[in-house]
C-alpha positions in Angstrom: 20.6 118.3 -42.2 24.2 117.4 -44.0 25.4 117.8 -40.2 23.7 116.2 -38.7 24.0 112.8 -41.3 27.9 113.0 -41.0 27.6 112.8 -37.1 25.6 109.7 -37.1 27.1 108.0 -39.5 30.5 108.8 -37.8 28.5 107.3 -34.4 27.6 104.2 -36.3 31.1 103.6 -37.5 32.6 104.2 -33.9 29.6 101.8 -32.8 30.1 98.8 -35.2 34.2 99.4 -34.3 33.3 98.7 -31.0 31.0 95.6 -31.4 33.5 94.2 -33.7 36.7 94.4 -31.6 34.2 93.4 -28.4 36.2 89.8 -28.5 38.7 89.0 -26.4 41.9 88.3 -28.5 42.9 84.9 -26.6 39.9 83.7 -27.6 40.6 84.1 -31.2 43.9 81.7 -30.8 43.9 78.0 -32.1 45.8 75.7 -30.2 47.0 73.5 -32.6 48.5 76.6 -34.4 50.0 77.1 -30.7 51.5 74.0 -31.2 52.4 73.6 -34.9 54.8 76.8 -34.1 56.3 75.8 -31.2 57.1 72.5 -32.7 58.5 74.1 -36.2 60.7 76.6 -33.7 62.6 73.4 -31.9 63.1 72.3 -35.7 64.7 75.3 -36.7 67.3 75.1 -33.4 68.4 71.8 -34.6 70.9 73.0 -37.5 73.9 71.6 -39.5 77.3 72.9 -38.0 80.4 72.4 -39.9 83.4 71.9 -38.0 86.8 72.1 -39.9 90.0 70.0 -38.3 91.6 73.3 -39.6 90.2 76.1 -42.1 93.8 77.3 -43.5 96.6 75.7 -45.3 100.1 76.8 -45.3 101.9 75.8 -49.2 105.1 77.2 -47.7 107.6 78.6 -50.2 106.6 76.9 -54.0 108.2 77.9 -57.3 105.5 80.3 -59.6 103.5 78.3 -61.8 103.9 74.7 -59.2 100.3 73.3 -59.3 99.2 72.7 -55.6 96.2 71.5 -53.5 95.2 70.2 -50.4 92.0 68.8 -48.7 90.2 70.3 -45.8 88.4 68.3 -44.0 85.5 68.7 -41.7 82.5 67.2 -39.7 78.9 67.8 -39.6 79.0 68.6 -35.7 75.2 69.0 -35.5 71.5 68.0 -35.2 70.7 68.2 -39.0 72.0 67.0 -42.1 74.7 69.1 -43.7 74.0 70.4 -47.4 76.8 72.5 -49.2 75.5 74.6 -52.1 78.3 76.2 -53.4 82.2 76.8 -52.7 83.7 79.9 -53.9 87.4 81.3 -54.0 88.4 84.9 -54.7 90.3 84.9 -57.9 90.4 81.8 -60.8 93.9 81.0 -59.8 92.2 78.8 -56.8 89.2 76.0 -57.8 87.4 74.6 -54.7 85.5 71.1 -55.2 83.0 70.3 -53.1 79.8 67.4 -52.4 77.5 69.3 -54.2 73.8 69.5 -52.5 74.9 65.9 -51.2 73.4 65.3 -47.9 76.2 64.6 -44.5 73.6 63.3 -41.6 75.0 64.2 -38.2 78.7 63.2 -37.5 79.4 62.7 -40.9 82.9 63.9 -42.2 83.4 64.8 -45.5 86.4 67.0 -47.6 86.6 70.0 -49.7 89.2 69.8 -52.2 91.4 72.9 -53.1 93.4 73.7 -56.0 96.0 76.5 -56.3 98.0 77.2 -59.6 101.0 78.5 -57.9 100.4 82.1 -59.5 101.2 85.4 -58.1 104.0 86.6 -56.2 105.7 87.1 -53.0 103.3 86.4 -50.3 100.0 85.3 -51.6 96.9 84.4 -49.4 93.5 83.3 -50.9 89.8 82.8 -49.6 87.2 80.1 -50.3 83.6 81.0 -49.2 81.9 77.9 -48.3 77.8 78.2 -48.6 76.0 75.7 -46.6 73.0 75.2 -44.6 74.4 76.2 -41.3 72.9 79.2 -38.9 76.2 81.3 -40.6 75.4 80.3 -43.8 79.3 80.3 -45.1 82.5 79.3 -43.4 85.8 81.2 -44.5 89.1 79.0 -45.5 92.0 79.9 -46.3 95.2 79.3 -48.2 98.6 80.8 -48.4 101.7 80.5 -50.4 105.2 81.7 -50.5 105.7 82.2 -54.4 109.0 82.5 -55.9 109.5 83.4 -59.9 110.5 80.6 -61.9 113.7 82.2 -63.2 115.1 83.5 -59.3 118.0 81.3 -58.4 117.7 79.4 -55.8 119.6 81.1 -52.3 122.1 78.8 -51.3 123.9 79.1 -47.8 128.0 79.6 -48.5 130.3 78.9 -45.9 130.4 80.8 -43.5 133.7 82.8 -43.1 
């Protein structure tokens, strides 16, 4: 009796399965859904880009402890306005500043402003990790220095003999 109760009720679940999956899936579909997505995918294409005249600066050869900085600057080259949310350097020695979450609409230039303490040695190259709302997300810059100590003496050319 047991057996025969646990194959019917297994043929009732396989029968109520079947009448519940008897609809066809396109029916099931809402256009305006169709066309809510479609138009918050062409949104998503149009992004921010931020194009940089040039994303590295040279100092050259400076004297340790020489204060330096210069300005990148850049161009919101796309269909969307530009939003920077944070700027980023690899060690203290280098302090980016930035327009914080401050909108640039499409073909908008703005600047990041970089300052370098002049320390280290030798050769010295630093990053600064942009964050912005482009497809990348970040944009790499870089800066690089020559550093001297401050008690070398200078090299001077003699005459040549």
């Amino acid at each position: 009796m047991k057996r025969i109760k646990t194959i019917f009720s297994l043929v009732m679940v396989v029968a109520l399965v079947g009448l519940s999956c008897k609809d066809k899936a396109s029916s099931k579909i809402v256009a305006d859904n169709v066309d809510n997505a479609s138009t918050r995918d062409a949104a998503q294409k149009n992004l921010p880009v931020m194009s940089f005249e040039s994303s590295e600066h040279d100092f050259g050869t400076i004297v340790q402890g020489t204060p330096q900085e210069t300005r990148f600057k850049f161009t919101n080259t796309g269909q969307a306005p530009l939003i920077i949310t944070d700027a980023k350097s690899s060690c203290g020695c280098t302090v980016p500043e930035y327009p914080k979450n401050t909108p640039i609409a499409p073909g908008e230039s703005g600047e990041l402003l970089v300052k370098f303490n002049g320390s280290g040695q030798n050769q010295v190259t630093k990053t600064i990790t942009v964050t912005a709302n482009t497809q990348k997300g970040s944009e790499i810059l870089r800066i690089k220095a020559f550093v001297n100590p401050k008690d070398a003496a200078p090299i001077q050319a003699g005459p040549v003999k």
